[in-house]
Backbone as JSON, one array per atom type, in Angstrom:
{
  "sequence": "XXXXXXXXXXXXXXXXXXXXXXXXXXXXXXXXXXXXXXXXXXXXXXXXXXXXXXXXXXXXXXXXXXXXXXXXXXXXXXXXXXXXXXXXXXXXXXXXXXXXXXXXXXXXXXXXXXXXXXXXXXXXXXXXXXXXXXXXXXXXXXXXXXXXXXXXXXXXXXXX",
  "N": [[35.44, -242.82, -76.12], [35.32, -246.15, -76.05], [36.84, -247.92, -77.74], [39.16, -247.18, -78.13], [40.31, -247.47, -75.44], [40.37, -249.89, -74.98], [42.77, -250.38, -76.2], [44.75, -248.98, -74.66], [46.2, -251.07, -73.26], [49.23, -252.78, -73.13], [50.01, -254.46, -76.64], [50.32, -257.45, -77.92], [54.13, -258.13, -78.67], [54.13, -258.54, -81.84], [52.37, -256.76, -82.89], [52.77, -254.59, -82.36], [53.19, -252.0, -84.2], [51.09, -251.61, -84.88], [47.84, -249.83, -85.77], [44.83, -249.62, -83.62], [43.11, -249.0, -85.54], [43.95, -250.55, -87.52], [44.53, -253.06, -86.48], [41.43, -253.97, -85.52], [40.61, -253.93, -88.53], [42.16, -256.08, -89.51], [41.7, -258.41, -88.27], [38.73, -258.62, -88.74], [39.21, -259.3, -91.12], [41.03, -261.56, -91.21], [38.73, -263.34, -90.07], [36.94, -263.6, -91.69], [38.41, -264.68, -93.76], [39.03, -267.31, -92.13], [36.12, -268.31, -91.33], [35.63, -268.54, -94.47], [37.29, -270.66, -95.16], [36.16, -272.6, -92.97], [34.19, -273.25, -94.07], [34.97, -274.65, -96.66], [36.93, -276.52, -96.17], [34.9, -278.24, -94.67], [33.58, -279.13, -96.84], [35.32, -280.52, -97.94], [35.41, -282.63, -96.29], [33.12, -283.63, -95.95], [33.18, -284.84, -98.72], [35.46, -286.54, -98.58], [34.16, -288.54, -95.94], [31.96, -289.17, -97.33], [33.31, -291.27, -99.46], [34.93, -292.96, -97.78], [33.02, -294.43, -96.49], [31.94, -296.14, -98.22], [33.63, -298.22, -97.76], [33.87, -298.54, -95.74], [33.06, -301.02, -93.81], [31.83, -301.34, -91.49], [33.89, -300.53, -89.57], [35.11, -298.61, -87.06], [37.07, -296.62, -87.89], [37.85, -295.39, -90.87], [40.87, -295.22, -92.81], [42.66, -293.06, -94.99], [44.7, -292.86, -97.64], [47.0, -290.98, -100.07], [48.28, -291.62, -103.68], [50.91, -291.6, -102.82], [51.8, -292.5, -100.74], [52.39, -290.64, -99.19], [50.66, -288.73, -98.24], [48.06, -288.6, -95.43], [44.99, -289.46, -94.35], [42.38, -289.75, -91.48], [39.09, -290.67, -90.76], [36.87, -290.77, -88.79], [33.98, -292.53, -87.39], [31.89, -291.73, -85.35], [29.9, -292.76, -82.06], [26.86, -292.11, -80.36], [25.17, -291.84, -77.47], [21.38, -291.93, -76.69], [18.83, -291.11, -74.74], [15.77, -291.9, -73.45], [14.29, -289.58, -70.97], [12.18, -289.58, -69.49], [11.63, -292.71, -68.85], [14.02, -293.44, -68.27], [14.16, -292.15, -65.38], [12.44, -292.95, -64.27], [13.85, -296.06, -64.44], [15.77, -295.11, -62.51], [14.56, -294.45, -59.68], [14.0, -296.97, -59.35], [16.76, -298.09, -59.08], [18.0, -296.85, -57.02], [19.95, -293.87, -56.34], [22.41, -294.32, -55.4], [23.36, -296.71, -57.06], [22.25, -296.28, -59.15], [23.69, -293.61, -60.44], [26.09, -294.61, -60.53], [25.88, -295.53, -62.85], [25.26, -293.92, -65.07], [25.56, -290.5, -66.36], [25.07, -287.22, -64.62], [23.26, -285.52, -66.33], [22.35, -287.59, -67.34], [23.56, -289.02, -69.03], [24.79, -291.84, -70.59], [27.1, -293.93, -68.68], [29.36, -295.47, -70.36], [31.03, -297.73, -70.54], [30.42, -298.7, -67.59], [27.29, -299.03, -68.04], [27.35, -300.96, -70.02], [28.22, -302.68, -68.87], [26.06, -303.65, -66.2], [24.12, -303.94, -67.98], [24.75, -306.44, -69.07], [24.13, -307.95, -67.05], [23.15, -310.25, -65.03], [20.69, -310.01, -61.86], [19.31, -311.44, -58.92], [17.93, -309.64, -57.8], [14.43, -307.79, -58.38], [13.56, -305.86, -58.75], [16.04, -304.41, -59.61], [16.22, -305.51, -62.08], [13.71, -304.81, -63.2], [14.47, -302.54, -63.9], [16.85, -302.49, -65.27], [15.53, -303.95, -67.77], [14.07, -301.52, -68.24], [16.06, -299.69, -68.82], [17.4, -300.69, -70.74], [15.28, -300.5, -73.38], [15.39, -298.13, -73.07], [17.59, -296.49, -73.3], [19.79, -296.17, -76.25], [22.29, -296.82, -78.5], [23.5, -294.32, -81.15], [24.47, -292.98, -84.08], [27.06, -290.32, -84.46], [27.77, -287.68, -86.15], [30.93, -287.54, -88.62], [34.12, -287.65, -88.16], [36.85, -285.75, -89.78], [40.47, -285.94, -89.91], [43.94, -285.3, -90.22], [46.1, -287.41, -90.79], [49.01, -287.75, -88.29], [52.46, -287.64, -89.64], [54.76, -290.76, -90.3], [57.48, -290.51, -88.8], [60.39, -291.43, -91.81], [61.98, -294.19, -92.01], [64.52, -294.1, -93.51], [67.68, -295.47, -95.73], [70.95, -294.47, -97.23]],
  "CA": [[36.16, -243.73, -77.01], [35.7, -247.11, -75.51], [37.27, -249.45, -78.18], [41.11, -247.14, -77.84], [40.53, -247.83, -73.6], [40.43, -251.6, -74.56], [44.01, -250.94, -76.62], [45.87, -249.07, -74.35], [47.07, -252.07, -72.43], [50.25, -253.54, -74.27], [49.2, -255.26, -77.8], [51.63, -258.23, -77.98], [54.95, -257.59, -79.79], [53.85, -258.89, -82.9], [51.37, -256.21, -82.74], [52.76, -253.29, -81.38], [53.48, -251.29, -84.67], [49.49, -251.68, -85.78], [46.99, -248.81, -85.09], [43.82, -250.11, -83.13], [42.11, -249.42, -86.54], [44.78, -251.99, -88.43], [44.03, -254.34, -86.07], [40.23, -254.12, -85.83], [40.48, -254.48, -89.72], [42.44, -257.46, -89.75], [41.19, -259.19, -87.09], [37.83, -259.07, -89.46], [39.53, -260.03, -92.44], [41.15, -263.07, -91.03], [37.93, -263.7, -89.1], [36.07, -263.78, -92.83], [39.12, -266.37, -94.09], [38.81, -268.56, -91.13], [35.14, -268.86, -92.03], [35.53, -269.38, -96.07], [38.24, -272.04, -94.98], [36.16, -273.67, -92.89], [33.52, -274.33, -95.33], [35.24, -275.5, -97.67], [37.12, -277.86, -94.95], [33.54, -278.67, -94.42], [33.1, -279.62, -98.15], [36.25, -281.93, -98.3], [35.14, -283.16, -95.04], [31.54, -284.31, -96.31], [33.53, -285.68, -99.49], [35.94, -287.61, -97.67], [33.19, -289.11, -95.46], [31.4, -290.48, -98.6], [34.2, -292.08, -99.66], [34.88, -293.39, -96.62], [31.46, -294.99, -95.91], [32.3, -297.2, -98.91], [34.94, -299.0, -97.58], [33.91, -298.57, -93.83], [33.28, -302.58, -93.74], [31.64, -301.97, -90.18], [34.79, -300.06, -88.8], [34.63, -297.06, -86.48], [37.46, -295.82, -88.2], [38.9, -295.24, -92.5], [42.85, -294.37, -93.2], [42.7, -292.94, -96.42], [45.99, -292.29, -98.28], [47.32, -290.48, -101.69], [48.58, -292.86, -104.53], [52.33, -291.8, -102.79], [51.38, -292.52, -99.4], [52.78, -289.36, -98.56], [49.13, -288.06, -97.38], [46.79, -289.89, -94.65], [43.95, -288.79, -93.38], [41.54, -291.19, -91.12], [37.85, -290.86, -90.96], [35.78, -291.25, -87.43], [32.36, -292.5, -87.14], [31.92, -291.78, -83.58], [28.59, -293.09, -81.34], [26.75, -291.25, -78.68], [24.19, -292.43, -76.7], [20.31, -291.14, -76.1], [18.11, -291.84, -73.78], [14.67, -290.93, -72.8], [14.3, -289.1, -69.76], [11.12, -290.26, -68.47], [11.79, -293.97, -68.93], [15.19, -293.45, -67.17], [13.77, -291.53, -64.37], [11.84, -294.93, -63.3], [14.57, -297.17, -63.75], [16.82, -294.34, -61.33], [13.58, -295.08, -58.83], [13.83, -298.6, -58.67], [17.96, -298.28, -58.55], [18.25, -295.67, -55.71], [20.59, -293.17, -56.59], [23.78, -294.41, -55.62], [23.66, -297.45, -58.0], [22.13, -295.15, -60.74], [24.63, -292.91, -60.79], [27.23, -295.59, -61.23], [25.5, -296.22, -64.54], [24.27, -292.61, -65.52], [25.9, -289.02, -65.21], [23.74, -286.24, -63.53], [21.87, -285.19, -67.33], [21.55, -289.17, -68.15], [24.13, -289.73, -70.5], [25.2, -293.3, -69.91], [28.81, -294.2, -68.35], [29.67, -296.38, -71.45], [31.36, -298.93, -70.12], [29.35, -299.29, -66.63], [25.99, -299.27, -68.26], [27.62, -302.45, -70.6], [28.46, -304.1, -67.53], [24.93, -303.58, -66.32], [22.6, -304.28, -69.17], [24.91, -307.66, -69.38], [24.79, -308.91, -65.54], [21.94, -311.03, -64.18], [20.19, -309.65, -60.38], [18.53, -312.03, -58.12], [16.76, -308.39, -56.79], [13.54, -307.64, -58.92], [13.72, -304.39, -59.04], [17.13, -304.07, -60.65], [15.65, -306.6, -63.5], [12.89, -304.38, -64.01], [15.05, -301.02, -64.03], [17.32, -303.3, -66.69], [14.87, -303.98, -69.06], [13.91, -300.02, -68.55], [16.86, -298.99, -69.4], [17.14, -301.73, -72.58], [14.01, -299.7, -73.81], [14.99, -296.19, -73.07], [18.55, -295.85, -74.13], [20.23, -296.32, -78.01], [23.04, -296.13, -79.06], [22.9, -293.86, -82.18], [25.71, -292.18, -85.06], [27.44, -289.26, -84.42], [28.7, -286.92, -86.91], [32.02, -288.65, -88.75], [34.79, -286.7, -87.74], [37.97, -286.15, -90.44], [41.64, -285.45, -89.36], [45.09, -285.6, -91.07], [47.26, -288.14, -89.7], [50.27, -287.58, -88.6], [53.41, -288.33, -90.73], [55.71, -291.27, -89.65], [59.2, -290.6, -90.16], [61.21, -292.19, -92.56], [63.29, -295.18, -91.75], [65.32, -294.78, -95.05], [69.1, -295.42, -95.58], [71.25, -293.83, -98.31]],
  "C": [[36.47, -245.04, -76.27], [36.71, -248.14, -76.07], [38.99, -248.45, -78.29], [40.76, -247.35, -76.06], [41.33, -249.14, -74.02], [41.94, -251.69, -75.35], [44.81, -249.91, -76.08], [46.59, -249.81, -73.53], [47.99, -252.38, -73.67], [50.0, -253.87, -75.37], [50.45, -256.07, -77.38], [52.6, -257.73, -79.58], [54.56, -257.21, -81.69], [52.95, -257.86, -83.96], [51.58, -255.0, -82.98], [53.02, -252.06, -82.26], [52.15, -250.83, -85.55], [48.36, -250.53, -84.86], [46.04, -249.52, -84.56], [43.1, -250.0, -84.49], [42.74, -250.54, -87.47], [44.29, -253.22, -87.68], [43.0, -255.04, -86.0], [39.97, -254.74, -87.39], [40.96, -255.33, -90.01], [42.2, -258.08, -89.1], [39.66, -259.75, -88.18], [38.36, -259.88, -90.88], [40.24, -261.18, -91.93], [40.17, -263.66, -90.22], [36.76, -264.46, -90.52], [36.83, -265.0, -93.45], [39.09, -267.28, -93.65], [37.38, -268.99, -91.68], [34.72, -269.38, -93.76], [36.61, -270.63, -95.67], [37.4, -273.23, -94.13], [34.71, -274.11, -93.17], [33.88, -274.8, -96.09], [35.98, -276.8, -96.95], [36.29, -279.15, -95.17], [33.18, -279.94, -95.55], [34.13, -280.7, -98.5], [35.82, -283.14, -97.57], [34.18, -284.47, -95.8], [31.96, -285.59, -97.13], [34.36, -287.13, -99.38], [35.19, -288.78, -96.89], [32.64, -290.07, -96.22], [31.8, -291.56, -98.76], [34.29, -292.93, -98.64], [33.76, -294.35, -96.31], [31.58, -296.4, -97.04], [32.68, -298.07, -98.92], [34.75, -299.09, -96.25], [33.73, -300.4, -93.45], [32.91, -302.82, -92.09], [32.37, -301.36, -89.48], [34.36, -298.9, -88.61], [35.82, -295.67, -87.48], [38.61, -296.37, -89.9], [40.46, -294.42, -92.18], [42.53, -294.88, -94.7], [44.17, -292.16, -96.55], [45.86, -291.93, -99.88], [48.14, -291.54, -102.04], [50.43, -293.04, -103.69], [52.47, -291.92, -101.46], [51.77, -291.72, -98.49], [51.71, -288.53, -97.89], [48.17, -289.07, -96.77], [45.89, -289.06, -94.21], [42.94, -290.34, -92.88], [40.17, -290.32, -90.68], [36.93, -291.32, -89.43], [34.95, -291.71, -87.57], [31.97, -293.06, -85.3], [30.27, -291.96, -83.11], [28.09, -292.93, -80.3], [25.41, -292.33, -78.11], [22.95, -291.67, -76.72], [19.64, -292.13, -75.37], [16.74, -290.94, -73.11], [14.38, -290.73, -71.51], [12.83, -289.59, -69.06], [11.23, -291.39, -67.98], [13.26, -293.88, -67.89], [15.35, -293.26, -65.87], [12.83, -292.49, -63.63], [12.63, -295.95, -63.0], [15.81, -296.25, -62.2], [16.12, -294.68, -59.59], [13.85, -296.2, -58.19], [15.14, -298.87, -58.44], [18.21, -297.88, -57.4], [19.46, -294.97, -56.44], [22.22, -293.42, -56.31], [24.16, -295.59, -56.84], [23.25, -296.95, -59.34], [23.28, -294.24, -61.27], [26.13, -293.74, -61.01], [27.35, -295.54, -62.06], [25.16, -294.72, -65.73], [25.17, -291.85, -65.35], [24.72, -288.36, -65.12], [22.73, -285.84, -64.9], [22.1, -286.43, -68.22], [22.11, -289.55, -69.13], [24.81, -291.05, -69.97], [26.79, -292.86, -69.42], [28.49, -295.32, -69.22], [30.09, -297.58, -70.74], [30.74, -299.37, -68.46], [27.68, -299.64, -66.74], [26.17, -300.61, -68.84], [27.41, -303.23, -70.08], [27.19, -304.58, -66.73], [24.03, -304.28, -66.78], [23.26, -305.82, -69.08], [25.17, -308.37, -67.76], [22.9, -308.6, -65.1], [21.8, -310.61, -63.27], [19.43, -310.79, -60.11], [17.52, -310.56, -57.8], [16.17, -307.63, -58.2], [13.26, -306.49, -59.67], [14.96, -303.51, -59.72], [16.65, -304.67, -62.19], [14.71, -305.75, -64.03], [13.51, -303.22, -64.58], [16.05, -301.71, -65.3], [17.06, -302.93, -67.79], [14.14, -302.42, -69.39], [14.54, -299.49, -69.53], [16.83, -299.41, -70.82], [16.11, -300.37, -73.19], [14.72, -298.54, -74.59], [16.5, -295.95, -73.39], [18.78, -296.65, -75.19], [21.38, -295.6, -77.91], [22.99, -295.59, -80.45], [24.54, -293.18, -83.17], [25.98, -291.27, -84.3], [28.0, -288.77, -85.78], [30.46, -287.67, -87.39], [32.5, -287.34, -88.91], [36.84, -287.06, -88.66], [39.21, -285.5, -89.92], [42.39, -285.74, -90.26], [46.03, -286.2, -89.92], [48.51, -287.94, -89.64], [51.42, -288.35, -89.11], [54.34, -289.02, -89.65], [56.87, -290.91, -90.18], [59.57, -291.26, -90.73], [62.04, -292.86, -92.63], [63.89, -295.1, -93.01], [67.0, -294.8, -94.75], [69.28, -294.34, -96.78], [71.51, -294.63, -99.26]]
}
């Protein structure tokens, strides 16, 4: 009987009046709600997004409110980076490895703000200029997935 071994250690309080088969069975049944909740999440999510995209005007990020501005939620559209590994692996060449890795981490995803600084600064040395215009090439920035949250509520400066 391996699965009573794994419950005679303590259960926490909360717990401690539930047979190992109560718990096994609810453990699945809130394991099945968590997943119908978070498709449908999913499905506000998507809807939200839409909306959102409407009104995005260019911005990384929507604050959407209800008519009583009692509900906010804000809207991400977050931006990753790719980059092709061959093309990168020439300009790392012509950097040497300590000035690459300035600009790079170890599986080539840019450092955001040191690759900026980078791509926008002139070299006298030839071989940085060509590893440059490499990079130019071989990375993009690209979408990510738009990511929805509920904002949190400010309190209420009111009087009486």
């Amino acid at each position: 009987m391996e699965i009573e071994k794994m419950f005679e250690q303590e259960p926490p309080p909360s717990l401690s009046g539930m047979s190992a088969d109560e718990i096994i069975k609810e453990f699945i049944r809130l394991d099945a709600q968590i997943k119908d909740l978070a498709y449908k999440r999913s499905e506000f999510s998507t809807a939200l997004t839409q909306a959102a995209v409407e009104v995005r005007n260019g911005q990384s990020t929507v604050h959407m409110e209800t008519s009583d501005r009692q509900s906010k939620v804000k809207v991400e559209f977050k931006k990753g980076w790719e980059c092709d590994q061959t093309e990168i692996e020439c300009a790392r060449e012509l950097l040497k490895d300590e000035r690459f890795n300035e600009i790079f981490k170890t599986e080539y995803s840019p450092k955001v703000a040191k690759l900026r600084t980078f791509l926008n600064t002139k070299s006298s040395d030839e071989a940085v200029e060509v590893a440059r215009q490499i990079i130019k090439e071989a990375v993009r920035e690209v979408e990510k997935s738009a990511y929805c949250s509920v904002e949190k509520k400010v309190a209420s400066s009111g009087g009486v």
